[in-house]
N, CA, C and O atoms as a Tripos MOL2 file, in Angstrom:
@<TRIPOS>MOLECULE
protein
  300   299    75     0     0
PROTEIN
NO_CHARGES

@<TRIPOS>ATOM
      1 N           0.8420   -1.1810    0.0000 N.3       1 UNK1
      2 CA          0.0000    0.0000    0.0000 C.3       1 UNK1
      3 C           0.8920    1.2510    0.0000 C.2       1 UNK1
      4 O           1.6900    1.3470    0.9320 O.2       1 UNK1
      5 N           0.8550    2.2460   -0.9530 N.am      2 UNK2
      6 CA          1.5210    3.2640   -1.0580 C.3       2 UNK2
      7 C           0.8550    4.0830   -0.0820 C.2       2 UNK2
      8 O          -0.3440    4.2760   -0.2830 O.2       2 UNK2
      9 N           1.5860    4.8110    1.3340 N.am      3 UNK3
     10 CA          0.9500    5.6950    2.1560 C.3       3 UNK3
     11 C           0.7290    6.8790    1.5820 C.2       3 UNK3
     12 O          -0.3140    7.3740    2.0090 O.2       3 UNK3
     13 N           1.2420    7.4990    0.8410 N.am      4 UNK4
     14 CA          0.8080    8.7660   -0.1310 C.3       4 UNK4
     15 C          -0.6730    8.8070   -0.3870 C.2       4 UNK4
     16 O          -1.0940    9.9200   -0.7020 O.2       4 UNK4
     17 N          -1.8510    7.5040   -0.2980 N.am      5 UNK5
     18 CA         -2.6890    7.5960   -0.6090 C.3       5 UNK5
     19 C          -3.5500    7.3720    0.7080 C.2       5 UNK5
     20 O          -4.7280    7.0770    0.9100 O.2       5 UNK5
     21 N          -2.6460    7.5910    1.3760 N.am      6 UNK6
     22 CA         -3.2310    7.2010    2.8470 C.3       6 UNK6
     23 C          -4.0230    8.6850    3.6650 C.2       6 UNK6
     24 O          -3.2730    9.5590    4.1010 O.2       6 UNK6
     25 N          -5.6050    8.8440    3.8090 N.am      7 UNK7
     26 CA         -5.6980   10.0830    4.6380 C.3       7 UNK7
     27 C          -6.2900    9.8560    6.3220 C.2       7 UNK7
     28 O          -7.1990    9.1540    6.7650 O.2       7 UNK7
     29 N          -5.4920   10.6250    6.8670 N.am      8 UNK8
     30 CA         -5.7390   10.2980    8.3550 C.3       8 UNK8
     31 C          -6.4890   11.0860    8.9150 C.2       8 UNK8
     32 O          -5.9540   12.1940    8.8810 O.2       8 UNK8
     33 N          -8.1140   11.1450    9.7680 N.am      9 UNK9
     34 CA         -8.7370   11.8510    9.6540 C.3       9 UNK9
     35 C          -9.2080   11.5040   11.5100 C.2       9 UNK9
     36 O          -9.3290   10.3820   12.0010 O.2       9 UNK9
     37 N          -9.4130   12.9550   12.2940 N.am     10 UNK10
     38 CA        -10.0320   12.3680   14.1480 C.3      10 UNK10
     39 C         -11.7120   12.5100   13.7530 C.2      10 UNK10
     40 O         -12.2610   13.3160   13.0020 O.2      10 UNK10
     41 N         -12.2110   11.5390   14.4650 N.am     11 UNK11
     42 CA        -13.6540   11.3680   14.3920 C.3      11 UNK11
     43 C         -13.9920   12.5800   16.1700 C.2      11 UNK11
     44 O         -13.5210   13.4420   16.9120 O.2      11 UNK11
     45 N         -15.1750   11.6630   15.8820 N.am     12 UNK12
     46 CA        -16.2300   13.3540   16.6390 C.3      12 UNK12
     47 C         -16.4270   12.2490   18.1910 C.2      12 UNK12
     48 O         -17.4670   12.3680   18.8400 O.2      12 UNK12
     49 N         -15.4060   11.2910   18.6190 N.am     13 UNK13
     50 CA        -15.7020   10.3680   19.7860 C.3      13 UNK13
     51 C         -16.4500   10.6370   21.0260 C.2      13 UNK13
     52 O         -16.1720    9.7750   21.8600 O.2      13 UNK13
     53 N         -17.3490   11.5620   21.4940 N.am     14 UNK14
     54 CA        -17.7370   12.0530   22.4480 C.3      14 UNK14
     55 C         -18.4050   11.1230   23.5310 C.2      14 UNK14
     56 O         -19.5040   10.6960   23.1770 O.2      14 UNK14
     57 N         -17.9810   10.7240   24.7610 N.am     15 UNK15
     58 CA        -18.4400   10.5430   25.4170 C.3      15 UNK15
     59 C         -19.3490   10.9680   26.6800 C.2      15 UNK15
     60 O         -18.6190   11.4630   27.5390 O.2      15 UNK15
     61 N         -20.8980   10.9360   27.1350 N.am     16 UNK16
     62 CA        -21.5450   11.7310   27.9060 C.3      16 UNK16
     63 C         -21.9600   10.8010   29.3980 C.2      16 UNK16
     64 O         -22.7060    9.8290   29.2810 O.2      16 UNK16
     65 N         -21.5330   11.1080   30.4640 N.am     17 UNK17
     66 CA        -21.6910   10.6820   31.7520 C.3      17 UNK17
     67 C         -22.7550   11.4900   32.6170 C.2      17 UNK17
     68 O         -22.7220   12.6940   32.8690 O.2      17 UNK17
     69 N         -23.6790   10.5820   33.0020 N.am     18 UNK18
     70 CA        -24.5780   11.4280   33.4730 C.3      18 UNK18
     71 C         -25.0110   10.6310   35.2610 C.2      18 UNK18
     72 O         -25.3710    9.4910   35.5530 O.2      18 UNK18
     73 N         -24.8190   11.5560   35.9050 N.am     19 UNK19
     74 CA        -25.2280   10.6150   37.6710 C.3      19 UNK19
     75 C         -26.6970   10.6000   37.4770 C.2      19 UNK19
     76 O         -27.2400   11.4770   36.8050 O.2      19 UNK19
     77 N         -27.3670    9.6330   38.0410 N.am     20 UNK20
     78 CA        -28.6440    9.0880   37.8050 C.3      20 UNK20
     79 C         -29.5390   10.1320   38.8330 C.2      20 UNK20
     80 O         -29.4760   10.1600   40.0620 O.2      20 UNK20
     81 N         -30.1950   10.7860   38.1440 N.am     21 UNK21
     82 CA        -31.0740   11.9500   39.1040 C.3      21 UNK21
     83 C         -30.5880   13.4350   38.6680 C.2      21 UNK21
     84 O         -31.5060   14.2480   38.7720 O.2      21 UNK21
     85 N         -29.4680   13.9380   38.2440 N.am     22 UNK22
     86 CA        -29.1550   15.0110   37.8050 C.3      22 UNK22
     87 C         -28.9800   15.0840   36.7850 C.2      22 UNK22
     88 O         -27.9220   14.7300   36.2630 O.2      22 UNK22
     89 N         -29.9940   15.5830   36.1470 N.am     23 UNK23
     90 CA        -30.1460   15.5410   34.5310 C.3      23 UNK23
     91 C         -29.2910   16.7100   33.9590 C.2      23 UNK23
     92 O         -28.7350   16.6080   32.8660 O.2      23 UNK23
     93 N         -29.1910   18.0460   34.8930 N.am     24 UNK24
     94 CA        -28.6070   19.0950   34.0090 C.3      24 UNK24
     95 C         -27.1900   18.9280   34.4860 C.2      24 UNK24
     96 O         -26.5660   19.9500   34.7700 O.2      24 UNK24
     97 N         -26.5700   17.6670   34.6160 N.am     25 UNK25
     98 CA        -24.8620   18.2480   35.1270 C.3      25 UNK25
     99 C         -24.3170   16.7840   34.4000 C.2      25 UNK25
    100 O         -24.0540   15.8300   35.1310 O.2      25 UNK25
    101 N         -24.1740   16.6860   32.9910 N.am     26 UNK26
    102 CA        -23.5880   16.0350   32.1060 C.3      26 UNK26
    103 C         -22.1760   16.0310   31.4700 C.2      26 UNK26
    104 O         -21.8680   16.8350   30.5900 O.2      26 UNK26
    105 N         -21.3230   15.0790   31.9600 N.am     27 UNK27
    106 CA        -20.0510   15.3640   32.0580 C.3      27 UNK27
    107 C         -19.6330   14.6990   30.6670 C.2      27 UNK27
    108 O         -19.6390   13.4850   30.4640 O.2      27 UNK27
    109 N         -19.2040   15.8460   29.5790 N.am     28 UNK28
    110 CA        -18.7640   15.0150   28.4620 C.3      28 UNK28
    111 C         -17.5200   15.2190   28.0050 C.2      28 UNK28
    112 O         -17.0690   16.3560   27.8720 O.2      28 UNK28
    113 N         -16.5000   13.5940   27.5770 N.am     29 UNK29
    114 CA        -15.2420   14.1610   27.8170 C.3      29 UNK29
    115 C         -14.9760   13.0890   25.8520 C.2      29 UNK29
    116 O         -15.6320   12.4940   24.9980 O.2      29 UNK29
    117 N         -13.9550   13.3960   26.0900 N.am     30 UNK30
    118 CA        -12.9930   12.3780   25.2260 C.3      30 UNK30
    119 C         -11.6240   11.9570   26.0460 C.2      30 UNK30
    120 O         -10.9090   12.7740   26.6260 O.2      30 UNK30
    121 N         -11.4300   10.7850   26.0010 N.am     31 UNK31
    122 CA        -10.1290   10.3270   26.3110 C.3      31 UNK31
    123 C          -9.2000    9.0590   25.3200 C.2      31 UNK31
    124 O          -8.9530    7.8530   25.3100 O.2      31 UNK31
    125 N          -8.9110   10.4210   24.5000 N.am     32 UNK32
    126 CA         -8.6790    9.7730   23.0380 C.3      32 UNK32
    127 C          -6.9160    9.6690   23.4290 C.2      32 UNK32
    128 O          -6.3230   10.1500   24.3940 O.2      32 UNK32
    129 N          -6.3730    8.8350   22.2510 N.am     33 UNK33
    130 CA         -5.2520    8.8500   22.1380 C.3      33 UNK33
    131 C          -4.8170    8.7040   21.1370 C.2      33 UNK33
    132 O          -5.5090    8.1000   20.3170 O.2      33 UNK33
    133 N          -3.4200    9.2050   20.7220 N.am     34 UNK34
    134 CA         -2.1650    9.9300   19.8700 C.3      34 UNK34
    135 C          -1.0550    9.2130   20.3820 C.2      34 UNK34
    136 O          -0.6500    9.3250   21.5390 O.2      34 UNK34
    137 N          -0.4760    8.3410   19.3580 N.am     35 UNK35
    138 CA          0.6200    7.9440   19.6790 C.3      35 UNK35
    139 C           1.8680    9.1500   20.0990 C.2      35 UNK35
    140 O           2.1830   10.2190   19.5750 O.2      35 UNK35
    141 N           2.4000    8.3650   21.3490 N.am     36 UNK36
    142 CA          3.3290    9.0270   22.3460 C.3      36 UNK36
    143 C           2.6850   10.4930   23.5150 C.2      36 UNK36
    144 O           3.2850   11.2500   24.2780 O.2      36 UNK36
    145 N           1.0280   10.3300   23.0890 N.am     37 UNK37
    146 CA          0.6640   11.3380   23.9700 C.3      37 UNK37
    147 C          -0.5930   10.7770   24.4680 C.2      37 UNK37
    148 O          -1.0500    9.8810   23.7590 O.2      37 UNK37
    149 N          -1.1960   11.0520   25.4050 N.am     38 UNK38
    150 CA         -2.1040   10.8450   26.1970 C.3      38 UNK38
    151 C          -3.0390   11.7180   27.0430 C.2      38 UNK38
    152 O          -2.8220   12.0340   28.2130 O.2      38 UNK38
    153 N          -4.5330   12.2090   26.0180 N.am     39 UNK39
    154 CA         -5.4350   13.6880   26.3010 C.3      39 UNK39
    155 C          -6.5390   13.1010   27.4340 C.2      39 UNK39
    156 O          -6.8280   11.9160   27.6000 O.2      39 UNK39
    157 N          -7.0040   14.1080   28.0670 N.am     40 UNK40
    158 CA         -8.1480   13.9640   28.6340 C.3      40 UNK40
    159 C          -8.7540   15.2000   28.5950 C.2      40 UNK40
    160 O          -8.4080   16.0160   29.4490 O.2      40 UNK40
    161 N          -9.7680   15.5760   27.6020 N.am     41 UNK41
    162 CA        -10.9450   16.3800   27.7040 C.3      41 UNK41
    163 C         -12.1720   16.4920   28.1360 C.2      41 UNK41
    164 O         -12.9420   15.8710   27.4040 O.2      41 UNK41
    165 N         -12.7970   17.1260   29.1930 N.am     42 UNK42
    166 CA        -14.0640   16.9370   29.4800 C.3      42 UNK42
    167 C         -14.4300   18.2630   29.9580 C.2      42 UNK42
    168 O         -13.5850   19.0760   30.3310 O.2      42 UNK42
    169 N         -16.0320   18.5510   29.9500 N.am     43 UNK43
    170 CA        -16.0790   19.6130   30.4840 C.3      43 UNK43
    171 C         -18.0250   19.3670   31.1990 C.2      43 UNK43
    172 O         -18.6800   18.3660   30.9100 O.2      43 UNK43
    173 N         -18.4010   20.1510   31.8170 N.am     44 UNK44
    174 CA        -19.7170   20.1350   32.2130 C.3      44 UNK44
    175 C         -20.5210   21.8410   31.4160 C.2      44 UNK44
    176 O         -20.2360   23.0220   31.6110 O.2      44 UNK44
    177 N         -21.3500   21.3120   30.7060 N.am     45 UNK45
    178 CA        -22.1650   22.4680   30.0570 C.3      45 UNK45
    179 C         -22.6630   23.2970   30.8700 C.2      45 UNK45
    180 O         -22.3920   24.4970   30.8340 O.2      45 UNK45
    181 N         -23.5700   22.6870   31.8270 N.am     46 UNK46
    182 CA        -24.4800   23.2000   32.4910 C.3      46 UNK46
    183 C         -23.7190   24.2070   33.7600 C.2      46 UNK46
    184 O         -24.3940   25.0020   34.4150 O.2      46 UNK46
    185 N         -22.4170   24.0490   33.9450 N.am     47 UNK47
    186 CA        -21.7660   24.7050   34.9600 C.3      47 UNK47
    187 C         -20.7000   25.8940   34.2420 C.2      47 UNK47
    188 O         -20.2450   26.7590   34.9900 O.2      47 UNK47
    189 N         -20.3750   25.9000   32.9680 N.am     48 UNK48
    190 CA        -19.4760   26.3420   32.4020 C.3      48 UNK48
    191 C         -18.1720   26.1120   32.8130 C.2      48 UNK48
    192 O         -17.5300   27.0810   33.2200 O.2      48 UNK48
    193 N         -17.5630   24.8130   32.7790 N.am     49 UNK49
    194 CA        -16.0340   24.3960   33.3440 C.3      49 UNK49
    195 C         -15.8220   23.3900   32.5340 C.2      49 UNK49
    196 O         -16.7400   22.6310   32.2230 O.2      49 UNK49
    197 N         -14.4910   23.2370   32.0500 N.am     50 UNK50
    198 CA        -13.7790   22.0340   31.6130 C.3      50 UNK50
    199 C         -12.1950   22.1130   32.0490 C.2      50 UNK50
    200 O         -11.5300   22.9800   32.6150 O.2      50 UNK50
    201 N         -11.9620   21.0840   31.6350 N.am     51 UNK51
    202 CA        -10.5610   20.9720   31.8550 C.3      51 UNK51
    203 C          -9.9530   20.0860   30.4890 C.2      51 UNK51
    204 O         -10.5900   19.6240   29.5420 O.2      51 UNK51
    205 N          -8.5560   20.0410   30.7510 N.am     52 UNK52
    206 CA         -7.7220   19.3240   29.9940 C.3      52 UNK52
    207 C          -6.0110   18.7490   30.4170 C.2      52 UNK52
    208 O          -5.0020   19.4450   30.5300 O.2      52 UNK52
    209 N          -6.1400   17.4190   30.5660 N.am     53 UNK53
    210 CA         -4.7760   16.8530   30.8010 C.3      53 UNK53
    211 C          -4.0090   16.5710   29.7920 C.2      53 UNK53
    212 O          -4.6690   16.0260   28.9070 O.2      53 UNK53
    213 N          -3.0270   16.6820   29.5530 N.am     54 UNK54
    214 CA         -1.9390   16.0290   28.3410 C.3      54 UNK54
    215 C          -1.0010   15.9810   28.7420 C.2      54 UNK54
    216 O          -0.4770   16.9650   29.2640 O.2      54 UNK54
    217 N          -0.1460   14.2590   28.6140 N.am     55 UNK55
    218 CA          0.8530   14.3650   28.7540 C.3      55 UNK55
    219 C           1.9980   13.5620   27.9780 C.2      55 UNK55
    220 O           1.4390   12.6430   27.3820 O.2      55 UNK55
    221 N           3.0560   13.5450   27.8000 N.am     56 UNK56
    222 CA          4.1990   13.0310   26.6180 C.3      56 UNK56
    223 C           4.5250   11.5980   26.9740 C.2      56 UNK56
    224 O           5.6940   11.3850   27.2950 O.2      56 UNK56
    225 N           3.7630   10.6810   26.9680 N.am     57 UNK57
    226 CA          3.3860    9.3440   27.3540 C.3      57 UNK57
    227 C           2.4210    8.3360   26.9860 C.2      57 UNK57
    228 O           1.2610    8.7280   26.8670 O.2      57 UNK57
    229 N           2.5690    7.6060   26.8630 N.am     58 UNK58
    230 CA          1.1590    6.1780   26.7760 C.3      58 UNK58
    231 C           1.2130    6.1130   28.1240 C.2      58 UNK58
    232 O           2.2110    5.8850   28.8080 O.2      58 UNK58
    233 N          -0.2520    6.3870   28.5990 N.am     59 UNK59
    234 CA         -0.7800    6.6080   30.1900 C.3      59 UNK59
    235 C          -2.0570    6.1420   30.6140 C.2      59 UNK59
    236 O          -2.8870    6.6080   29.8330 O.2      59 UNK59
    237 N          -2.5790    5.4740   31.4440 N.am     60 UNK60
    238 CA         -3.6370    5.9510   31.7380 C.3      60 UNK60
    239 C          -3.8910    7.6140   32.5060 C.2      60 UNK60
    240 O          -4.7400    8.4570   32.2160 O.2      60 UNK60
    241 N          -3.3180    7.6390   33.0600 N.am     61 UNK61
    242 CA         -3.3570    8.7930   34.0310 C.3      61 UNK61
    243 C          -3.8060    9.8260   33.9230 C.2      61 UNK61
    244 O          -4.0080   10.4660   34.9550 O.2      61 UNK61
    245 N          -4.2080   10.5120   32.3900 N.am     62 UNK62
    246 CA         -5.0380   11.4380   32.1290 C.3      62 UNK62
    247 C          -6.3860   11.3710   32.3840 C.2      62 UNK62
    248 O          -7.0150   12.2980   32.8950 O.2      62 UNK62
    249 N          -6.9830   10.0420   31.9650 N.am     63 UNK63
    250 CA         -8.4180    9.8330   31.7830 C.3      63 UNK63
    251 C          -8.3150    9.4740   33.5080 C.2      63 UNK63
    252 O          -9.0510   10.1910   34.1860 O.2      63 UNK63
    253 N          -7.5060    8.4710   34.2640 N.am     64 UNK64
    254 CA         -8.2590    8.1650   35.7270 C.3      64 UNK64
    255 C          -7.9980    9.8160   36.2320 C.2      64 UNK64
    256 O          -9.0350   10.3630   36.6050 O.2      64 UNK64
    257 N          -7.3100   10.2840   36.2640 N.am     65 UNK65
    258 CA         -7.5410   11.5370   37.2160 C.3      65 UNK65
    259 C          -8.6500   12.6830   36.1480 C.2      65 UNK65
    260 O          -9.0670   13.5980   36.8580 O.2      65 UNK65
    261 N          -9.0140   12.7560   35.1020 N.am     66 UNK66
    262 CA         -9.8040   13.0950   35.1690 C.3      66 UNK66
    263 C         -11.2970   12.5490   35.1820 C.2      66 UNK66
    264 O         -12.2850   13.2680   35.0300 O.2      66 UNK66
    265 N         -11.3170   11.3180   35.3650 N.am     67 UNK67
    266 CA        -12.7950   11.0450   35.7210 C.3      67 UNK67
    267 C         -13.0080   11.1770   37.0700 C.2      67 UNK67
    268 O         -14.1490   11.4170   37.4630 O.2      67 UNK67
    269 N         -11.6300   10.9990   38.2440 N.am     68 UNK68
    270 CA        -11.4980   11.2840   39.4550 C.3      68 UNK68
    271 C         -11.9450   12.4890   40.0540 C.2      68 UNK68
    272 O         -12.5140   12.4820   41.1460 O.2      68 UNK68
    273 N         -11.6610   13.8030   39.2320 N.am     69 UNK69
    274 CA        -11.7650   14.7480   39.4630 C.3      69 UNK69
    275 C         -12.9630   15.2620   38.9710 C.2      69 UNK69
    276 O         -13.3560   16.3020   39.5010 O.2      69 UNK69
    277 N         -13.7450   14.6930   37.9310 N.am     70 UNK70
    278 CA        -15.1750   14.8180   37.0770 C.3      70 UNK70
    279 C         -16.2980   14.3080   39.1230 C.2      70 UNK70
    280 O         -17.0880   14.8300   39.9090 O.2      70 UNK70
    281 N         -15.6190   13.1850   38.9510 N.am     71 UNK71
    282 CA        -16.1490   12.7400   40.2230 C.3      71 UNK71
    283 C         -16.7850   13.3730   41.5370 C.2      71 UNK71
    284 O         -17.9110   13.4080   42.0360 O.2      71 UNK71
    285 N         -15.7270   13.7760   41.8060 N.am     72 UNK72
    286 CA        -15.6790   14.3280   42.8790 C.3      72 UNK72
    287 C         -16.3640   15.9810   42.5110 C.2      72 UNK72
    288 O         -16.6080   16.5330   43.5840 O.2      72 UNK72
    289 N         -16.6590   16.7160   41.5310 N.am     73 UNK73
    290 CA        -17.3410   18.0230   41.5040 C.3      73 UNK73
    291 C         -18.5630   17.5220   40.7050 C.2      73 UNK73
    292 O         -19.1880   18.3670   40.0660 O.2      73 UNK73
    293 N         -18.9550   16.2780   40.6750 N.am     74 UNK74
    294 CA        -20.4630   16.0320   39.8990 C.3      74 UNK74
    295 C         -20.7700   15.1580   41.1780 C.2      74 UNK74
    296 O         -21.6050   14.3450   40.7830 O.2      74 UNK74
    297 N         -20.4670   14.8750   42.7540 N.am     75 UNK75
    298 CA        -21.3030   14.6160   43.4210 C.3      75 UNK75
    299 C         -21.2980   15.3500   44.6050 C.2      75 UNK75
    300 O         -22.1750   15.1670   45.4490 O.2      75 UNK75
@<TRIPOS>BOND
     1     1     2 1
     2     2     3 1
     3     3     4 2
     4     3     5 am
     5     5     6 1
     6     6     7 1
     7     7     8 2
     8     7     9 am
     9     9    10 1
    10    10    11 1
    11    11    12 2
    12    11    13 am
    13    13    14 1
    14    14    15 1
    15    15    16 2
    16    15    17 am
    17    17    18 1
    18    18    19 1
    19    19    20 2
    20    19    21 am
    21    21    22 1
    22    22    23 1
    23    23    24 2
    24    23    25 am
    25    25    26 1
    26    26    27 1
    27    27    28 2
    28    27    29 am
    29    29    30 1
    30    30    31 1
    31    31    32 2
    32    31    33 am
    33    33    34 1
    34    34    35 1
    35    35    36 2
    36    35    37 am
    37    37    38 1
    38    38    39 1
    39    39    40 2
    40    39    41 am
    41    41    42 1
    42    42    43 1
    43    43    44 2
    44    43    45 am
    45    45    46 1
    46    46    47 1
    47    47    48 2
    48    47    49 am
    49    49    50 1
    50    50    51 1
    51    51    52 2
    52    51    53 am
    53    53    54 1
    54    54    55 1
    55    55    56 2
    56    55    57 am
    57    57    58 1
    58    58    59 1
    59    59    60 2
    60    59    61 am
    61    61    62 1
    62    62    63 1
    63    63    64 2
    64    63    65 am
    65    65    66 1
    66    66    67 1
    67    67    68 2
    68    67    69 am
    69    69    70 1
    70    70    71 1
    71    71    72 2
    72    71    73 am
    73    73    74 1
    74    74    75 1
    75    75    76 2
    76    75    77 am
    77    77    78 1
    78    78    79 1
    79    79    80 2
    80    79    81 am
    81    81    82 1
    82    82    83 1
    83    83    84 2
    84    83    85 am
    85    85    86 1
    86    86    87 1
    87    87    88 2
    88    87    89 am
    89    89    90 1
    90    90    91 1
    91    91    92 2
    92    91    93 am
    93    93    94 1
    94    94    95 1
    95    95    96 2
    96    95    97 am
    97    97    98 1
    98    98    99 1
    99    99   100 2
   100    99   101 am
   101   101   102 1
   102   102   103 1
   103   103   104 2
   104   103   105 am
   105   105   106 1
   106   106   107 1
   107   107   108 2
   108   107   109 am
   109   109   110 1
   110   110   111 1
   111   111   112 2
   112   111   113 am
   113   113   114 1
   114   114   115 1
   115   115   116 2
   116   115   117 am
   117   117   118 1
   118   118   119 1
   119   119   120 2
   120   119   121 am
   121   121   122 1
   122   122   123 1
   123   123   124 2
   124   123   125 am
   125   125   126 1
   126   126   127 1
   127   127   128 2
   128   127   129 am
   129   129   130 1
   130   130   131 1
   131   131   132 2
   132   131   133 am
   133   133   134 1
   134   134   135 1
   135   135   136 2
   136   135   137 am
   137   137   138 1
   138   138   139 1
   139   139   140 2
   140   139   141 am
   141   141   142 1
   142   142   143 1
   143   143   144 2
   144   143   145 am
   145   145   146 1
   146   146   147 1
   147   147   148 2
   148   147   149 am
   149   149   150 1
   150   150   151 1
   151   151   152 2
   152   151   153 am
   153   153   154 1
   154   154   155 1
   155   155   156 2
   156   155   157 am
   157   157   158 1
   158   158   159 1
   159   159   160 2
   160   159   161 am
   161   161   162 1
   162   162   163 1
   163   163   164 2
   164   163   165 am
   165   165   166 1
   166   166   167 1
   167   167   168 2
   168   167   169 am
   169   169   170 1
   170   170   171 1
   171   171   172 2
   172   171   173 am
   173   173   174 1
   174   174   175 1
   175   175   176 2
   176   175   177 am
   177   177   178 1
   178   178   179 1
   179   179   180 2
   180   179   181 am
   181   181   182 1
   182   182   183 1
   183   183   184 2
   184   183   185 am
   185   185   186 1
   186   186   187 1
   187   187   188 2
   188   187   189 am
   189   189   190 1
   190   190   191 1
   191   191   192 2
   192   191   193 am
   193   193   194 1
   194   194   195 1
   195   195   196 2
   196   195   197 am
   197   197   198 1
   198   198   199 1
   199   199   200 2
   200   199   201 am
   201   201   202 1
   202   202   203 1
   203   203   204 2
   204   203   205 am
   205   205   206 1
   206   206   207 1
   207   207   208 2
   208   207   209 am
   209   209   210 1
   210   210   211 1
   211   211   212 2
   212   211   213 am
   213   213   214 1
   214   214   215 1
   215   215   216 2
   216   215   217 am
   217   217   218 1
   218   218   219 1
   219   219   220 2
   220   219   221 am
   221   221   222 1
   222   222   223 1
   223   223   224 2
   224   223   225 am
   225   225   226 1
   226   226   227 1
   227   227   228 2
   228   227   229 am
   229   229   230 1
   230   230   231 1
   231   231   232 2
   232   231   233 am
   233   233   234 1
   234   234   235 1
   235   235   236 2
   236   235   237 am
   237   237   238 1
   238   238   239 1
   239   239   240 2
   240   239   241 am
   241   241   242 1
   242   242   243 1
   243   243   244 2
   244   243   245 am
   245   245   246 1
   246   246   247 1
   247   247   248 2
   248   247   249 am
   249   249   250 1
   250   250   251 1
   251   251   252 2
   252   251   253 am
   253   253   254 1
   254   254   255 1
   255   255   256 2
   256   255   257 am
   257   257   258 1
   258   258   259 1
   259   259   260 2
   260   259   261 am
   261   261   262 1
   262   262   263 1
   263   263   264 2
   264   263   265 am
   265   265   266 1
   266   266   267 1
   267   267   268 2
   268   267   269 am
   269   269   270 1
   270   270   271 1
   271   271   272 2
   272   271   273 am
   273   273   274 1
   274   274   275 1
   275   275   276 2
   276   275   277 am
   277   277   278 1
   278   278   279 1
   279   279   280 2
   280   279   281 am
   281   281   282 1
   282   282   283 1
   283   283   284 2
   284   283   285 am
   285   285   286 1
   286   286   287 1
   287   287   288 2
   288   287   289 am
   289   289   290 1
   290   290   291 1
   291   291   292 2
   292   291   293 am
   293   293   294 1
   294   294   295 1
   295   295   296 2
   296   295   297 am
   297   297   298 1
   298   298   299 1
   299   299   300 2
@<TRIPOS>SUBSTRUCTURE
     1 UNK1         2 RESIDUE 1 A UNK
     2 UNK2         6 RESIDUE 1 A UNK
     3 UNK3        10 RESIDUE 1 A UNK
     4 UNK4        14 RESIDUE 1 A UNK
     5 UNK5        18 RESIDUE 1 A UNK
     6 UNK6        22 RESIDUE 1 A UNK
     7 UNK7        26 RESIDUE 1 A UNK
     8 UNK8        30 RESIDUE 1 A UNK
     9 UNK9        34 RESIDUE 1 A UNK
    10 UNK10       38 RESIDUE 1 A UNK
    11 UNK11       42 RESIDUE 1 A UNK
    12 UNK12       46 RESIDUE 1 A UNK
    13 UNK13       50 RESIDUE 1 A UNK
    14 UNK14       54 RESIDUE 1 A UNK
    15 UNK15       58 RESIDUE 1 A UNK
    16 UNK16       62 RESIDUE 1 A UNK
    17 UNK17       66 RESIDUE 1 A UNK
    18 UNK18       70 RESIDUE 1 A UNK
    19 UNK19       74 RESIDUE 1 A UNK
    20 UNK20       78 RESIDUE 1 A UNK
    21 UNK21       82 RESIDUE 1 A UNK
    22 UNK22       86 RESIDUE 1 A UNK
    23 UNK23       90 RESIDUE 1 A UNK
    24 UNK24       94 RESIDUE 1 A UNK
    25 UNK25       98 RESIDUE 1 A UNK
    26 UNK26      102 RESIDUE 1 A UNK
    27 UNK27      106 RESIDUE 1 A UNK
    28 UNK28      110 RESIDUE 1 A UNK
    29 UNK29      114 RESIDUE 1 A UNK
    30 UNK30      118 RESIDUE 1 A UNK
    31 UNK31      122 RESIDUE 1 A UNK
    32 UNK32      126 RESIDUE 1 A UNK
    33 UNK33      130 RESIDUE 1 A UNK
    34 UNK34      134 RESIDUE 1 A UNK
    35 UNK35      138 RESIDUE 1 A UNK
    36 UNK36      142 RESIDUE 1 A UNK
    37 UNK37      146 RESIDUE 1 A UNK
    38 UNK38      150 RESIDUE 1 A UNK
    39 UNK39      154 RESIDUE 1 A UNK
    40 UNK40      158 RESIDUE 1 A UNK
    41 UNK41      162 RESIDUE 1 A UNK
    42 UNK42      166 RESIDUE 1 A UNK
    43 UNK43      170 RESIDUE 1 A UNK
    44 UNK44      174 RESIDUE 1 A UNK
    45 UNK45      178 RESIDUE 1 A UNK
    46 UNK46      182 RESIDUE 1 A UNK
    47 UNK47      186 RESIDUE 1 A UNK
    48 UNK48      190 RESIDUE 1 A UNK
    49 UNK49      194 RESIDUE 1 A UNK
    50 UNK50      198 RESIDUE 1 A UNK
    51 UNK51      202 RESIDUE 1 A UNK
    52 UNK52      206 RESIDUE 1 A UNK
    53 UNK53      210 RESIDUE 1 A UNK
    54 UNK54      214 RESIDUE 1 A UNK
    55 UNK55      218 RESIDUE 1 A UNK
    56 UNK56      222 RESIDUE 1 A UNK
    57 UNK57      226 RESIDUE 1 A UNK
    58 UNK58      230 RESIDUE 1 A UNK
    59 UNK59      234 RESIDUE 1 A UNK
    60 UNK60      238 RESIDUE 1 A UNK
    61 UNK61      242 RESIDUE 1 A UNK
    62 UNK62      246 RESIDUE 1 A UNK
    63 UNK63      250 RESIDUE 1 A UNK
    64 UNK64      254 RESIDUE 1 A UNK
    65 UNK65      258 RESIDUE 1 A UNK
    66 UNK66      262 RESIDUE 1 A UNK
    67 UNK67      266 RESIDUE 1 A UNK
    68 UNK68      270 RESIDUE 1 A UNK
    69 UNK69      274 RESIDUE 1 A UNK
    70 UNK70      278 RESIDUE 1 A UNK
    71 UNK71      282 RESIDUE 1 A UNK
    72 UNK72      286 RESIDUE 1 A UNK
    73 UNK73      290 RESIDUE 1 A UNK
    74 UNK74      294 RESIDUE 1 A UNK
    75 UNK75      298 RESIDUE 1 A UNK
């Protein structure tokens, strides 16, 4: 396969977390990955806050501390 014909394209992966009873505090993140890097995006609509981890690694550590931290301000 000639890679010249190769196009590499990020899809729209969104994931939405919702605690059972609070309908308006929907935590939606991506915790996508990029070889040699490791993102965690999420933010809450209804509060106006997000955040973002990145770091120069194959990790979990972006996504557990930020669902840790999603955690702990969505209960």
């Amino acid at each position: 396969c000639n890679r010249n014909k190769i196009e590499s394209y990020y899809g729209l992966g969104w994931r939405v977390l919702r605690i059972k009873g609070r309908l308006s505090k929907d935590l939606i993140f991506h915790g996508g990955f990029i070889s040699g890097t490791t993102p965690f995006i999420g933010f809450i609509p209804s509060e106006e806050i997000g955040i973002i981890f990145l770091i120069n690694q194959q990790s979990r550590t972006p996504f557990e501390s930020g669902i840790d931290l999603w955690g702990e301000f969505l209960t």
